[in-house]
SEFIZA-3560 file (N, C-alpha, C; in Angstrom, 3 decimals):
REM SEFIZA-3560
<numar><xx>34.799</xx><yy>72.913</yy><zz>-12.855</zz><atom>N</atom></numar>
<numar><xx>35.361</xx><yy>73.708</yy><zz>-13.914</zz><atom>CA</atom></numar>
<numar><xx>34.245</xx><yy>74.484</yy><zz>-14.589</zz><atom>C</atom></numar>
<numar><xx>34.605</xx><yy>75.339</yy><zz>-14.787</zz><atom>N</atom></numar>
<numar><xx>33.755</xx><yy>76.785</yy><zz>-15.716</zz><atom>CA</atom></numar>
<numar><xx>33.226</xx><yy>76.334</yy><zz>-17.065</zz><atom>C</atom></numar>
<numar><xx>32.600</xx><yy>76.676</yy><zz>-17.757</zz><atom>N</atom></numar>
<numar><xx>31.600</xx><yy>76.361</yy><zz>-18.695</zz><atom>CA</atom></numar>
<numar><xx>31.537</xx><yy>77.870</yy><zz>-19.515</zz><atom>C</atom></numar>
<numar><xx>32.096</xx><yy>77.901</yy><zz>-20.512</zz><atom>N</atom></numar>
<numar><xx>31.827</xx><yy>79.127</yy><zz>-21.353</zz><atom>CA</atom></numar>
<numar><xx>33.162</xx><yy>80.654</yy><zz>-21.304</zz><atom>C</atom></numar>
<numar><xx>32.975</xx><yy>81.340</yy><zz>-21.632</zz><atom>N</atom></numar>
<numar><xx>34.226</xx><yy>82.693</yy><zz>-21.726</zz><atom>CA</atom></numar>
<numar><xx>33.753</xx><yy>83.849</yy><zz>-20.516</zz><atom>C</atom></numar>
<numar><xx>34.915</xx><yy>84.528</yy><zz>-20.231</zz><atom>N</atom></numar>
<numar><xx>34.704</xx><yy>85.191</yy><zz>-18.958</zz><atom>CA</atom></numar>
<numar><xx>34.307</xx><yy>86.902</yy><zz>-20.050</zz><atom>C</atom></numar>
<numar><xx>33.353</xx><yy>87.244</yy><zz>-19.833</zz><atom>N</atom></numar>
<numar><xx>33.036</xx><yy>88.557</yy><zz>-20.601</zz><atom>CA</atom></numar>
<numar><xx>34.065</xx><yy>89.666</yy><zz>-20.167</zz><atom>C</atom></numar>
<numar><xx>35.036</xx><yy>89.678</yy><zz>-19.690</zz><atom>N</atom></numar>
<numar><xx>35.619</xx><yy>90.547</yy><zz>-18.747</zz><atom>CA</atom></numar>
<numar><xx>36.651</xx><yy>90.767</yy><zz>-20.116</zz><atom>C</atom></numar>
<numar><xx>36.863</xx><yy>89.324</yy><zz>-20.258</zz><atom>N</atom></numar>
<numar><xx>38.590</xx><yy>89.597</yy><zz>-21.454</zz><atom>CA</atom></numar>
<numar><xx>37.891</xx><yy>89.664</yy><zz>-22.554</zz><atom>C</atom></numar>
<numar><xx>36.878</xx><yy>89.881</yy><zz>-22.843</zz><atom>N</atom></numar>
<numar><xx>36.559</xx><yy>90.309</yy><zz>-23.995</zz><atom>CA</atom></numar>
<numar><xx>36.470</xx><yy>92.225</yy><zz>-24.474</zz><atom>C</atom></numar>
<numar><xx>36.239</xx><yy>92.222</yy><zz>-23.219</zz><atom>N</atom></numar>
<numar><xx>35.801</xx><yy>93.692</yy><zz>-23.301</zz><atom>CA</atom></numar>
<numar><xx>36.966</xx><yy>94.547</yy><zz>-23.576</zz><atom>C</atom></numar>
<numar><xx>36.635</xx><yy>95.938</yy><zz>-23.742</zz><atom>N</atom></numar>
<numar><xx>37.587</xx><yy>96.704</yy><zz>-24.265</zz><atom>CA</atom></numar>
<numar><xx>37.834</xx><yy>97.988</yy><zz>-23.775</zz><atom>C</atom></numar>
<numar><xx>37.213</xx><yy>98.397</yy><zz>-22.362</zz><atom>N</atom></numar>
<numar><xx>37.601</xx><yy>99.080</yy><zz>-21.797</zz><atom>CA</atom></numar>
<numar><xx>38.260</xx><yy>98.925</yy><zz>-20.771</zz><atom>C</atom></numar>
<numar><xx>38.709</xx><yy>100.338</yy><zz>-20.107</zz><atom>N</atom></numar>
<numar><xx>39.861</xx><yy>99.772</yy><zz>-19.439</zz><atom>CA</atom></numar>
<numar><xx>39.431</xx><yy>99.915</yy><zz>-18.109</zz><atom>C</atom></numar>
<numar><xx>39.961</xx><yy>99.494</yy><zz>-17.102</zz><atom>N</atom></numar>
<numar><xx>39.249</xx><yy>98.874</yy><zz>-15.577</zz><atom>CA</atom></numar>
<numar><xx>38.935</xx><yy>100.249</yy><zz>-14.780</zz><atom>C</atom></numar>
<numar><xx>37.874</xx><yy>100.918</yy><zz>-14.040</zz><atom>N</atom></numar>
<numar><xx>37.622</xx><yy>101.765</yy><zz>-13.572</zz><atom>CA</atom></numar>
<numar><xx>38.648</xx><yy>102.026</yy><zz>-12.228</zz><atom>C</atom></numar>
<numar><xx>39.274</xx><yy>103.470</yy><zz>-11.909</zz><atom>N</atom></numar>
<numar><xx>40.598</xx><yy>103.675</yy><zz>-11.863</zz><atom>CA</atom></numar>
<numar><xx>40.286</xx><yy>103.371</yy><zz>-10.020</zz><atom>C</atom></numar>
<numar><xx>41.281</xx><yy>102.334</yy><zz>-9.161</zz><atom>N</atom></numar>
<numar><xx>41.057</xx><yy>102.004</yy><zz>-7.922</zz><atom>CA</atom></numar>
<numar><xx>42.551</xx><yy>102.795</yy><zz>-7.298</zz><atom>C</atom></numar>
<numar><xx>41.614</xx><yy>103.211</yy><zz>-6.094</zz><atom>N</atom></numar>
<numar><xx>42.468</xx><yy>103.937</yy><zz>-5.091</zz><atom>CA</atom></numar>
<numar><xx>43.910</xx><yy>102.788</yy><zz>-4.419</zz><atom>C</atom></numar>
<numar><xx>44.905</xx><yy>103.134</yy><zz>-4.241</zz><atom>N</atom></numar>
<numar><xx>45.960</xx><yy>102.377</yy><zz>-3.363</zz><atom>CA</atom></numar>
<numar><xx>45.859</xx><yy>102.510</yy><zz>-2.795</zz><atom>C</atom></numar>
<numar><xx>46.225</xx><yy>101.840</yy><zz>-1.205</zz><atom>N</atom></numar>
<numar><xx>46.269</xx><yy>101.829</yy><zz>0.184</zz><atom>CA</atom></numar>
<numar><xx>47.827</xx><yy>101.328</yy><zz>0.510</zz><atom>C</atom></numar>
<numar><xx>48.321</xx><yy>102.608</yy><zz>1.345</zz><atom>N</atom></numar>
<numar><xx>49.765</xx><yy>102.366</yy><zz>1.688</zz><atom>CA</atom></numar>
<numar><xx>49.353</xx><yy>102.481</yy><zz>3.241</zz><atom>C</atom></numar>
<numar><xx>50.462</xx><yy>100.968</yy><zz>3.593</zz><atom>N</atom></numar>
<numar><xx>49.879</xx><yy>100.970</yy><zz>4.885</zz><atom>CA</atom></numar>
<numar><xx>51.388</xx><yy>100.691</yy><zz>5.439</zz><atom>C</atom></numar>
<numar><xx>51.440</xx><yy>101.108</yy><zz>6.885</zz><atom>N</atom></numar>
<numar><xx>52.934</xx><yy>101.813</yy><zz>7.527</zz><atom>CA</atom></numar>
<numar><xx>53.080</xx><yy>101.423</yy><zz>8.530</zz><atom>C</atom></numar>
<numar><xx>53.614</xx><yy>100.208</yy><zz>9.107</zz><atom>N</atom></numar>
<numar><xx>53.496</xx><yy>99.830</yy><zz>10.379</zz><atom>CA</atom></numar>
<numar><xx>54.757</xx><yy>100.730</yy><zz>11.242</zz><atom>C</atom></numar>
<numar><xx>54.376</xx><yy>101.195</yy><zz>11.949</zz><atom>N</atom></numar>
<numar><xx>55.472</xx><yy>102.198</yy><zz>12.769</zz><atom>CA</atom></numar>
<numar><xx>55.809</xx><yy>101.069</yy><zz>14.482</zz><atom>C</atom></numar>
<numar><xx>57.029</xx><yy>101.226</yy><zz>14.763</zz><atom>N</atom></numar>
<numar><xx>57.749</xx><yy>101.018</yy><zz>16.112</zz><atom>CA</atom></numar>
<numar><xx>58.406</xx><yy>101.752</yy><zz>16.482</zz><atom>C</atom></numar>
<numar><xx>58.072</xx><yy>102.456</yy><zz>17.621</zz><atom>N</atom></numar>
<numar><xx>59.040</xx><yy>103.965</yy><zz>18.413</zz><atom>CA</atom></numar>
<numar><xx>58.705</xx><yy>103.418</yy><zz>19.976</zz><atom>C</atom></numar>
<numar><xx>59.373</xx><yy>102.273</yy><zz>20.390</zz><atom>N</atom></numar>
<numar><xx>59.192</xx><yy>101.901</yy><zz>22.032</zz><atom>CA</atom></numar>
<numar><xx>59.315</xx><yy>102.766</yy><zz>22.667</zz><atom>C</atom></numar>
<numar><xx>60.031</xx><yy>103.573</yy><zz>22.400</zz><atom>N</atom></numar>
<numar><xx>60.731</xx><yy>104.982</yy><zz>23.411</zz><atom>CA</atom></numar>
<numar><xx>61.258</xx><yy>106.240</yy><zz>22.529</zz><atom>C</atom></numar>
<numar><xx>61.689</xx><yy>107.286</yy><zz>23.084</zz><atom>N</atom></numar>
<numar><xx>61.999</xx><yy>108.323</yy><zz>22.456</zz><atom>CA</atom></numar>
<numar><xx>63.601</xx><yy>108.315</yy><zz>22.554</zz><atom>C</atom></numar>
<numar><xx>63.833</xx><yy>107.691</yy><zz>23.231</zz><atom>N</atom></numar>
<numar><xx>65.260</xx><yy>107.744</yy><zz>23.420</zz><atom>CA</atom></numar>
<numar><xx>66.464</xx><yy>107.276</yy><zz>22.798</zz><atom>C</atom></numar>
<numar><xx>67.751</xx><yy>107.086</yy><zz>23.093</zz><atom>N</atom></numar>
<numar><xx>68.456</xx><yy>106.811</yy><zz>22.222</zz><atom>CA</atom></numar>
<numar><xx>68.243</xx><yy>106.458</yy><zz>21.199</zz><atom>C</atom></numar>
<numar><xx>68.454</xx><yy>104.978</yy><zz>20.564</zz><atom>N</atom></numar>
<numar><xx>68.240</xx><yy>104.827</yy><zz>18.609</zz><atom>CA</atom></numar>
<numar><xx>67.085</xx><yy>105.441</yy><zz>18.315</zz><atom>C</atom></numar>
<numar><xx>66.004</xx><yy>105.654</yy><zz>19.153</zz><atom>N</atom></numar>
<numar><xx>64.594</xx><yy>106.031</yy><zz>18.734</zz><atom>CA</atom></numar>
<numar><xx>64.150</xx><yy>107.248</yy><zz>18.964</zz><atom>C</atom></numar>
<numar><xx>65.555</xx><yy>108.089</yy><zz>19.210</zz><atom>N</atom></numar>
<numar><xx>66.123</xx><yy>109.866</yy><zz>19.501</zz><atom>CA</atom></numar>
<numar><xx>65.119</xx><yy>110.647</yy><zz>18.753</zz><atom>C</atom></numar>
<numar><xx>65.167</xx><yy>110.695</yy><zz>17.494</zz><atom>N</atom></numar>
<numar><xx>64.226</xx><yy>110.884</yy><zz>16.348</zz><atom>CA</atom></numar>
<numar><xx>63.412</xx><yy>110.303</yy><zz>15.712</zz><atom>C</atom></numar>
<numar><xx>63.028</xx><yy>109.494</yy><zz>16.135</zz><atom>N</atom></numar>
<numar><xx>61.740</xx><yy>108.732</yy><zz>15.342</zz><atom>CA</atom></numar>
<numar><xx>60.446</xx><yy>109.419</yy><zz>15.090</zz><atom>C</atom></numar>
<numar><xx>60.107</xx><yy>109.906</yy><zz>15.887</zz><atom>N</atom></numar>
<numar><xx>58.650</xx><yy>110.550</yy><zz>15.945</zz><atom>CA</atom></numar>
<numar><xx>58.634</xx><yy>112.047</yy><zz>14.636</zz><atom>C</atom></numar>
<numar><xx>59.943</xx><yy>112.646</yy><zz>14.684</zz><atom>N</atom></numar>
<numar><xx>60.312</xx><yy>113.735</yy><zz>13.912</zz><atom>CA</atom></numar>
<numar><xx>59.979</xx><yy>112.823</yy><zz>12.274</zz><atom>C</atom></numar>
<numar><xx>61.492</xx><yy>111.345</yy><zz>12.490</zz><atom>N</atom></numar>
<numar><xx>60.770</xx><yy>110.820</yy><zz>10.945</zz><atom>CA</atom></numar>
<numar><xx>59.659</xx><yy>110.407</yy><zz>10.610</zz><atom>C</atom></numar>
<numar><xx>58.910</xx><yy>109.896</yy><zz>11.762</zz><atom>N</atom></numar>
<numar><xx>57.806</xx><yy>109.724</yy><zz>11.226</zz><atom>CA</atom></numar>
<numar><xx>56.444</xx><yy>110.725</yy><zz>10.587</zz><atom>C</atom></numar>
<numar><xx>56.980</xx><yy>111.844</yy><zz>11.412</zz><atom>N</atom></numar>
<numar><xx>56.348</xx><yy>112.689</yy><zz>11.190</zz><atom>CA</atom></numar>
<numar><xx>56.417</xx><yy>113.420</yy><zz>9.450</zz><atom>C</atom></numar>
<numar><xx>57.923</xx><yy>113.247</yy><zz>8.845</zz><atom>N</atom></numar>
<numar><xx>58.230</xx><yy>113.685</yy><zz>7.543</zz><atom>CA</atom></numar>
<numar><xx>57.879</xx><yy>112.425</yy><zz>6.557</zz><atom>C</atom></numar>
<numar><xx>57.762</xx><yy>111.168</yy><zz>7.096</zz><atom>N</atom></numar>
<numar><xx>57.405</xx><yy>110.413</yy><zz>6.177</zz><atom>CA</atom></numar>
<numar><xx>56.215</xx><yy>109.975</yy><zz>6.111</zz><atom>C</atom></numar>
<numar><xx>55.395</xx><yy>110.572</yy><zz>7.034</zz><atom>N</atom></numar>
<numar><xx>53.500</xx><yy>110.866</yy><zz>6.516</zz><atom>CA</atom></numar>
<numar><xx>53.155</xx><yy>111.776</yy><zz>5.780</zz><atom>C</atom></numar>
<numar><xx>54.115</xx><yy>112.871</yy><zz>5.903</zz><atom>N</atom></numar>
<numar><xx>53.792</xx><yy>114.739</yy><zz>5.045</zz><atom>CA</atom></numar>
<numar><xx>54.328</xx><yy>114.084</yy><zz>3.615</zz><atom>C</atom></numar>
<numar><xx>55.501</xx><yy>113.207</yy><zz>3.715</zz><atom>N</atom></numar>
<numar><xx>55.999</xx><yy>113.207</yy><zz>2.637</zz><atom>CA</atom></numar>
<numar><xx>55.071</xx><yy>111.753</yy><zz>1.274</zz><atom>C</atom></numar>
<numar><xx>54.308</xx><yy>111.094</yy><zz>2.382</zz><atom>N</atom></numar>
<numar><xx>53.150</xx><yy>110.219</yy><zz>2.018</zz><atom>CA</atom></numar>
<numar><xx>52.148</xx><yy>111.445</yy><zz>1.318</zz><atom>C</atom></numar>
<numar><xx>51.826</xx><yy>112.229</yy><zz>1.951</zz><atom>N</atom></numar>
<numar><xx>50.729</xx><yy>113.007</yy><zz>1.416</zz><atom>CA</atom></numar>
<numar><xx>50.621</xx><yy>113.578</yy><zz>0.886</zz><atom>C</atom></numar>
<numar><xx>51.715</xx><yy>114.317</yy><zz>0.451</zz><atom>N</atom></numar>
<numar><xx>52.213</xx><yy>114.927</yy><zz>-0.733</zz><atom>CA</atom></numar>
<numar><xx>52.692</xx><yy>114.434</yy><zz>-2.139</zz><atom>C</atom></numar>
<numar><xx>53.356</xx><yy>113.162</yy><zz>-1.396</zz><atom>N</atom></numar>
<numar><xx>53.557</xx><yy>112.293</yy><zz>-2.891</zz><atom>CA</atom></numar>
<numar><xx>52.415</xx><yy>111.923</yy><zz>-3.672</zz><atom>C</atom></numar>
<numar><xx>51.587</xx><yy>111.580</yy><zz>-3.495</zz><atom>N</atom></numar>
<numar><xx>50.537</xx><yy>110.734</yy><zz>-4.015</zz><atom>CA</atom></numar>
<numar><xx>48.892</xx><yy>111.800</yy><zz>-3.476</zz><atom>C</atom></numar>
<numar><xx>49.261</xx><yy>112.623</yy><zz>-3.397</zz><atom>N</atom></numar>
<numar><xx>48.063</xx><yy>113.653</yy><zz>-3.748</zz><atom>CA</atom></numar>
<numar><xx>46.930</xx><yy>113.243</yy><zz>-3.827</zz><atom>C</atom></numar>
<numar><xx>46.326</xx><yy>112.638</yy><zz>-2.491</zz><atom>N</atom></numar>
<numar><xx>44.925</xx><yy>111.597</yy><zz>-2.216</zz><atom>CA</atom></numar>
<numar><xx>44.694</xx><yy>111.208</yy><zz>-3.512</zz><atom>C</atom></numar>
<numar><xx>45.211</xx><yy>110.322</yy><zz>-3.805</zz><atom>N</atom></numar>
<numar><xx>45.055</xx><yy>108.937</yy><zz>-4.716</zz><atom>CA</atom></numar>
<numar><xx>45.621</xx><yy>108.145</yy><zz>-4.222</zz><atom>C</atom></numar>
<numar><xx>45.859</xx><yy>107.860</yy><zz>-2.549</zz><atom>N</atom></numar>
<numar><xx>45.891</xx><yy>106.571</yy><zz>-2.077</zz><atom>CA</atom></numar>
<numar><xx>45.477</xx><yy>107.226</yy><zz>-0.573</zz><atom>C</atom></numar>
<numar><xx>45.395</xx><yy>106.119</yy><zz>0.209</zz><atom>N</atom></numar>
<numar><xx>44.453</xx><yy>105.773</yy><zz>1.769</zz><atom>CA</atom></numar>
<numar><xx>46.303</xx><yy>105.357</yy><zz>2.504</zz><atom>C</atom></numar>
<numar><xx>46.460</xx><yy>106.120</yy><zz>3.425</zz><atom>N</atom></numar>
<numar><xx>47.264</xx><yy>105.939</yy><zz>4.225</zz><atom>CA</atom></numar>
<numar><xx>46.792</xx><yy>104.832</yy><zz>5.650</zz><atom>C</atom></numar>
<numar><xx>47.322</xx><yy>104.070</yy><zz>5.818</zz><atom>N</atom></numar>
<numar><xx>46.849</xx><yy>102.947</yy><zz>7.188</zz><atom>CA</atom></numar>
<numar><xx>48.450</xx><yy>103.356</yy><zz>8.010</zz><atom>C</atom></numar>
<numar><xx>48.161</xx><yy>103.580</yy><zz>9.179</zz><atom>N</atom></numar>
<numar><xx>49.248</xx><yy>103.691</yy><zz>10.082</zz><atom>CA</atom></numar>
<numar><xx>49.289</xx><yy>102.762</yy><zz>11.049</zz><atom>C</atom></numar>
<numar><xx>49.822</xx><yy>101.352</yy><zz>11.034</zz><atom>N</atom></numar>
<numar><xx>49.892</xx><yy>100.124</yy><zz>12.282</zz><atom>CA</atom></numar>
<numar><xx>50.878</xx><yy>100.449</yy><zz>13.527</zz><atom>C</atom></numar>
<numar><xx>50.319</xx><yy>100.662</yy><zz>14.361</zz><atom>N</atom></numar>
<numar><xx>50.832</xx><yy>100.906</yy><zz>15.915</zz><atom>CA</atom></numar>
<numar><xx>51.669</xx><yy>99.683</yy><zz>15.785</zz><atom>C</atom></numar>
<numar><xx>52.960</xx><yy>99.253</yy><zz>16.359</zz><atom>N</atom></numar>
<numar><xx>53.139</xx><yy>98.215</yy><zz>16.516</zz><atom>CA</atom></numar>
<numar><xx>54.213</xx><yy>98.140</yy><zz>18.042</zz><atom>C</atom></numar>
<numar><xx>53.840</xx><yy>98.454</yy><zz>19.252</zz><atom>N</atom></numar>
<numar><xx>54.392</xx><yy>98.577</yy><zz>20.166</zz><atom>CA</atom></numar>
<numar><xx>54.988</xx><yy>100.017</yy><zz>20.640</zz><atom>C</atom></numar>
<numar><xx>54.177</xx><yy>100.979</yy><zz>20.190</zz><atom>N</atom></numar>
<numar><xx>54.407</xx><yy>102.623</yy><zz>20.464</zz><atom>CA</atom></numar>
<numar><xx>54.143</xx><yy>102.970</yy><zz>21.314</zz><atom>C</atom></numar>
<numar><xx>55.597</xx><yy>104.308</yy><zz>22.106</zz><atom>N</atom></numar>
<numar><xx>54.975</xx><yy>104.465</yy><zz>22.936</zz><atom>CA</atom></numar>
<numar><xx>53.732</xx><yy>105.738</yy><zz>23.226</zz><atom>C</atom></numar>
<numar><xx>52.949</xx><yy>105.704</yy><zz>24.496</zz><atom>N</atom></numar>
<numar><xx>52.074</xx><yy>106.640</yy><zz>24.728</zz><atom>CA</atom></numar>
<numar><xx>52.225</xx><yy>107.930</yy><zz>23.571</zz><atom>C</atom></numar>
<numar><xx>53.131</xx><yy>108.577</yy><zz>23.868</zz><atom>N</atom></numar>
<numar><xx>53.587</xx><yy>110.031</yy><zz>23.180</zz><atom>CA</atom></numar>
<numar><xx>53.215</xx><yy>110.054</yy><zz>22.152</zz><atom>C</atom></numar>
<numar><xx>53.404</xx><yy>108.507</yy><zz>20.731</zz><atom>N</atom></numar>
<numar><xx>53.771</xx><yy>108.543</yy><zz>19.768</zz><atom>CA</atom></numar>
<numar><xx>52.357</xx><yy>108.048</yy><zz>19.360</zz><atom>C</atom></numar>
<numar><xx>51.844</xx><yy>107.958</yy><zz>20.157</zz><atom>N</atom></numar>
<numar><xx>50.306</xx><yy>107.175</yy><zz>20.249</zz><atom>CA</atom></numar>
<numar><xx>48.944</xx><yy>108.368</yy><zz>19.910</zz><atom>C</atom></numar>
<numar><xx>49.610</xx><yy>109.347</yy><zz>20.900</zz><atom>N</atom></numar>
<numar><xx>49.243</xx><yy>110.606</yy><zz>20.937</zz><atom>CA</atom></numar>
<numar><xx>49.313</xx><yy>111.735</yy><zz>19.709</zz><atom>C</atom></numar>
<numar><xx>50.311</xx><yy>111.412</yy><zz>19.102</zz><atom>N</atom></numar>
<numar><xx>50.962</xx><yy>112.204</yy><zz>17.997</zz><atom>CA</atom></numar>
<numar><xx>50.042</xx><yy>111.240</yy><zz>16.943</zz><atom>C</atom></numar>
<numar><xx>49.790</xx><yy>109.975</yy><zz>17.102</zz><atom>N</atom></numar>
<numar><xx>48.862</xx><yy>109.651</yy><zz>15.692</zz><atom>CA</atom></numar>
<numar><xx>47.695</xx><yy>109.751</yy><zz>15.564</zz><atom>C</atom></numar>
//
């Protein structure tokens, strides 16, 4: 156990401003049927990542079983 006060809660300014990290695991096995359009949404919901939040956050994009094409496109 600790011994004494943490200088942190004493203080009175406020915490120096940290970047977010939005991170996006994507699955598009194929282009085909249910996954007809995927690559199109994915494509509007990175523009629409980058625009929202106007680099004040770090985009991470997780492959998670994509195919080639979509591999290519990231």
């Amino acid at each position: 156990m600790r011994n004494g006060l943490n200088p942190s809660k004493s203080s009175r300014r406020l915490a120096a401003f940290r970047r977010h990290r939005v991170i996006l695991p994507v699955h598009i096995p194929s282009l085909d049927g249910y996954f007809t359009h995927s690559l199109e949404i994915l494509k509007l919901s990175l523009e629409s990542l980058r625009v929202s939040t106007r680099d004040q956050a770090s985009i991470t994009v997780i492959s998670n079983g994509c195919t080639q094409t979509v591999l290519n496109e990231l």
